[in-house]
C-alpha positions as CSV (number, residue, x, y, z in Angstrom):
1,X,-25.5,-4.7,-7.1
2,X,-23.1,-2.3,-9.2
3,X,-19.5,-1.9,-8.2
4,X,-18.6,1.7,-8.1
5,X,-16.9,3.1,-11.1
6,X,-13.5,4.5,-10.1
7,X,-13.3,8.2,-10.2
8,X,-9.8,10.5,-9.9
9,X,-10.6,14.0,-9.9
10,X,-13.9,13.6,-11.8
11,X,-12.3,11.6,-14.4
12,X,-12.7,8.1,-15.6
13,X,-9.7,5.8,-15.9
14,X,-10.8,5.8,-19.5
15,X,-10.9,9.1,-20.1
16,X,-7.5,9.8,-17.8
17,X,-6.0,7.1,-20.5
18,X,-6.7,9.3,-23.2
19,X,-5.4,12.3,-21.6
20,X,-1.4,13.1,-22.4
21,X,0.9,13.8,-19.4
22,X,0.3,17.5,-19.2
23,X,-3.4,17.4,-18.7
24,X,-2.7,14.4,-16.6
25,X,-0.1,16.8,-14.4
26,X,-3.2,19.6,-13.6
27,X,-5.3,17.2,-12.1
28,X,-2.1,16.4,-9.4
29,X,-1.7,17.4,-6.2
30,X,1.0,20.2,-5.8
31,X,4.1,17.8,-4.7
32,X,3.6,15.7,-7.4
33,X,2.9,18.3,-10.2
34,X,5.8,20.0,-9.2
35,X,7.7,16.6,-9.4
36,X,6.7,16.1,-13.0
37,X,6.8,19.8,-14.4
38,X,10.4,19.8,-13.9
39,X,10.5,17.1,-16.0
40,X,11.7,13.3,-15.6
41,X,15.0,11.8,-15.3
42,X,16.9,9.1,-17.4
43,X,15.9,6.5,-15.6
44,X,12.0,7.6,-15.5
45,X,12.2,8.4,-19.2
46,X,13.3,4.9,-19.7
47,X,10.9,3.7,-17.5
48,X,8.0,5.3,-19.7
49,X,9.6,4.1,-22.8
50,X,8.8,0.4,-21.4
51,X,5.4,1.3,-20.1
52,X,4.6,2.1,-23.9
53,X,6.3,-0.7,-25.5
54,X,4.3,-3.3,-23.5
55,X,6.3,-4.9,-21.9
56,X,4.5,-6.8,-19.0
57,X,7.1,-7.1,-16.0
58,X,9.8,-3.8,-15.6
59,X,12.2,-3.6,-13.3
60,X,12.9,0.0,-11.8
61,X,14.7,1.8,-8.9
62,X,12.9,4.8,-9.9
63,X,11.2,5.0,-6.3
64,X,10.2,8.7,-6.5
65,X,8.0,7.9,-10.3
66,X,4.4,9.7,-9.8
67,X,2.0,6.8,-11.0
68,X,0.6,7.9,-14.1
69,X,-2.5,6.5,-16.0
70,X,-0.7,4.4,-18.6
71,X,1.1,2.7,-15.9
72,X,-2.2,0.8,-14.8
73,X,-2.8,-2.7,-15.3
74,X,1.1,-3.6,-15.0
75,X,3.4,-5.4,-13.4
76,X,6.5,-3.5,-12.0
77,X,9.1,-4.6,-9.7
78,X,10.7,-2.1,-7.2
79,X,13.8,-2.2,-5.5
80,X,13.1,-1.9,-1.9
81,X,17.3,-1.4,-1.2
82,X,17.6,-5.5,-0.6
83,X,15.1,-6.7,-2.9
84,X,12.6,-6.2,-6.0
85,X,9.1,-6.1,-4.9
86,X,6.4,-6.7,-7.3
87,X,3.4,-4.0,-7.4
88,X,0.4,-4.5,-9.9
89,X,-0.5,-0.8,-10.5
90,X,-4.3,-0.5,-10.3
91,X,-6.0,2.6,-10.7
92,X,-6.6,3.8,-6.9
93,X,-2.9,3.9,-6.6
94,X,-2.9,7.2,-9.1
95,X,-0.8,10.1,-8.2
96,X,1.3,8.4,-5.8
97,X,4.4,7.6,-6.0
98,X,6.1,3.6,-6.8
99,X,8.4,3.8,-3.5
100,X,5.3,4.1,-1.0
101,X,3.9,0.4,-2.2
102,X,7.6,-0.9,-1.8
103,X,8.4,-0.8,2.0
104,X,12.4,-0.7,2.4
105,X,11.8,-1.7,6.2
106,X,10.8,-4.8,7.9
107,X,9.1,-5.4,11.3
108,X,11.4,-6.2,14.4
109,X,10.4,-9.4,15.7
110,X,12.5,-9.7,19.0
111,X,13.1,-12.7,20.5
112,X,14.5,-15.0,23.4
113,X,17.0,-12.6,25.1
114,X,20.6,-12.9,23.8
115,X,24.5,-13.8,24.5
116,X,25.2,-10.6,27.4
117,X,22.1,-9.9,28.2
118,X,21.3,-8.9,32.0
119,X,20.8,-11.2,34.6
120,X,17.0,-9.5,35.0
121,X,16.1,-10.8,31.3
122,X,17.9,-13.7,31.0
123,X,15.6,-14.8,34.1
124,X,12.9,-14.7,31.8
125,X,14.0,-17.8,29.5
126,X,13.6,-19.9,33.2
127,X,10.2,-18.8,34.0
């Protein structure tokens, strides 16, 4: 049984690889070609910069980045406000952007009712 080759607008990874960053930009949806048309900050220039000089694990707080094809295959840690959250980019993840793979917020586990709480709920630590 074959695995399915991946596919991103009728393009191979291989042949979006080969593509430079303005070809890349048509095949975006309009958010994010709109992001990268006006052209990257500082931080996402030197973000790029390290993609190209191979460098295996970046560190960024570049949340808003658009994922682009040269990006696949690494290794970059995002700041999620508290802490740096690896992500290994893989090709599905194309055209999206590095801050929706690093949640910033965790899930509320509530437990056992607290100091003040009202008579009602603090009933429940009895039953």
């Amino acid at each position: 049984m074959a695995t399915k080759e991946f596919m991103f607008r009728g393009k191979s990874l291989e042949e979006l690889k080969q593509l430079d960053i303005d070809s890349f930009i048509k095949l975006l949806t309009s958010r994010e070609r709109r992001s990268l048309t006006r052209g990257t900050r500082h931080e996402q220039k030197k973000l790029l910069e390290a993609i190209q000089k191979q460098k295996k694990t970046l560190k960024t707080q570049a949340r808003d980045m658009v994922i682009v094809p040269q990006m696949v295959g690494k290794t970059i840690s995002v700041h999620s406000g508290k802490t740096w959250q690896p992500i290994l980019i893989e090709a599905d993840m194309l055209g999206h952007r590095l801050g929706e793979f690093a949640l910033t917020r965790n899930k509320v586990a509530h437990s056992a009712p607290g100091v003040g709480a009202t008579r009602s709920s603090a009933a429940l630590s009895v039953r």
